[in-house]
C-alpha angles and dihedrals in degrees: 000000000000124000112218120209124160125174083224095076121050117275122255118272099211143004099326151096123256079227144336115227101206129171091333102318133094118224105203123194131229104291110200122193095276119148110244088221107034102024090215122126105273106222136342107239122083094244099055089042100049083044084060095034082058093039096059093040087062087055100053078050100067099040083062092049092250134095146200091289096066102049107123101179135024134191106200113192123198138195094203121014085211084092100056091112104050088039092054083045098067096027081061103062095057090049098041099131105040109001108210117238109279147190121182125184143188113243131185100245139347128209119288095005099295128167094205145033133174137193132187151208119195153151129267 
C-alpha cells in the first residue's frame, strides 16, 4: 500500500489519506471544492464548485501516476439534486470519451458546507 499526498490538492481535513494506491488501483478520497492553497471552499454555485472538485481530483491523480482517463468508478455526492444537470454538465466534460461507472446521491449535508463532493476509483 502506498499513501498519496501532493501540496497541489487540498490537504486532508481530518484522519485520512488524499489517496491509497493499492495492487494497481487508487483509491481517491471525497474531494470536496477546497482551494489547495487557501483550503476554503472555492465558490458558491454548483458549477464553479464541481470544475474545482474535479480539479483537484486530476491532481491526486497524478500524484498517484493515473489520470482521468483511468478512472473506472465514481461516487458523486449532492447537496440538492436540483443541480444534477449543471453538475453532469461539467462532470461531463472531463469524462467525454469513455465516462467511468458511476452513483451519485443526494445527502443532507456535506463538510464545510459544500454542495458536492466526488470520490473515485482508478487504474493505475
Amino acid at each position: 500500500m502506498k499513501v498519496v499526498k501532493t501540496d497541489t490538492a487540498p490537504a486532508a481535513i481530518g484522519p485520512y489519506s488524499q489517496a491509497i494506491v493499492s495492487e494497481g488501483l487508487v483509491f481517491a478520497s471525497g474531494q470536496i471544492p477546497l482551494s489547495p492553497e487557501t483550503g476554503e471552499i472555492v465558490a458558491e454555485g454548483i458549477t464553479e464548485q464541481t470544475e474545482r472538485v474535479m480539479e483537484n481530483i486530476k491532481q491526486i491523480l497524478a500524484a498517484a501516476g493515473s489520470d482521468l482517463s483511468k478512472v473506472v468508478k465514481t461516487t458523486c455526492f449532492l447537496t440538492d439534486l436540483g443541480d444534477f444537470g449543471h453538475f453532469n454538465d461539467v462532470y461531463g466534460r472531463y469524462f467525454q470519451n469513455t465516462p467511468p461507472a458511476r452513483s451519485t446521491v443526494q445527502v443532507g449535508a456535506l463538510p464545510r458546507g459544500a454542495l458536492v463532493e466526488v470520490e473515485v476509483i482508478a487504474k493505475v
